[in-house]
N, C-alpha and C positions, 0 to 999 in steps of 0.2 A: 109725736106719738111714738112710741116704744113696742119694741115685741110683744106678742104675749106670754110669750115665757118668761121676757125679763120683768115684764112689770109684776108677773103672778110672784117671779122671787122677791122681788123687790117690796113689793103687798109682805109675803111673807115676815120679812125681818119689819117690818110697821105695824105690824098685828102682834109682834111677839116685844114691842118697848121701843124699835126704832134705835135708840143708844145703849155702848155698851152692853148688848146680848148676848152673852155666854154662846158661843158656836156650839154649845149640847141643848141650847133654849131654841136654837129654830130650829127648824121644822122643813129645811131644805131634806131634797132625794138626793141619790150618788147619783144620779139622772140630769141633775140640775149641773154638772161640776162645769162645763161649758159655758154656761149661762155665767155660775158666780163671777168664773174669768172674764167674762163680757165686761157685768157690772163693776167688778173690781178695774178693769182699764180704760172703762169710760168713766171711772170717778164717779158714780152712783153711790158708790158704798166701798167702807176704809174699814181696817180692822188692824187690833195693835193686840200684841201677845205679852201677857203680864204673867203675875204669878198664879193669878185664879184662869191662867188659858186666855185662850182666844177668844177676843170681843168684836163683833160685826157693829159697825157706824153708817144710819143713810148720812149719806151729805148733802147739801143744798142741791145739789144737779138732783139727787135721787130724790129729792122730796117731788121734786119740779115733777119729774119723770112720772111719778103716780098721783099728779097733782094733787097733792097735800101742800098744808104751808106750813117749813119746818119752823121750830121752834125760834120764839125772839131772842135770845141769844145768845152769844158769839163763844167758841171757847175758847181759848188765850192761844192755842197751838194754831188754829185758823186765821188769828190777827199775824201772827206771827209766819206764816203759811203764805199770805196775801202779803206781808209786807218785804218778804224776803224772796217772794215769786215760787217759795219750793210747793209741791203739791205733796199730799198725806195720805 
């Protein structure tokens, strides 16, 4: 079981699409910026900076964590993640 603050942010970006959500689509406080770092170094949730900004990802711990069951699957970066040992 999880914080209540992290599972509330963690809720948060699953309510707002879970993948690929524009970091202006959630709905996180400047309250929360402790917490993100939580979730971000437990690997709950990954974000990658492209040319449309910044995109927030739960990952499979972060599904776990707000018991949901992430999606079936896999994205090639994750195979590739798992087969080379790096984490994302």
């Amino acid at each position: 079981m999880v914080s209540r603050d992290l599972y509330d942010l963690l809720m948060i970006l699953y309510d707002a699409g879970a993948r690929s959500v524009p970091a202006e689509e959630v709905a996180w406080t400047s309250d929360m910026s402790a917490t993100l770092n939580r979730a971000l170094n437990m690997q709950y949730l990954v974000y990658r900076d492209s040319k449309r900004g910044r995109q927030f990802s739960l990952t499979t711990a972060g599904y776990n964590a707000i018991g949901k069951q992430p999606p079936d699957y896999t994205s090639l970066s994750s195979i590739f993640s798992a087969f080379f040992g790096r984490r994302g």
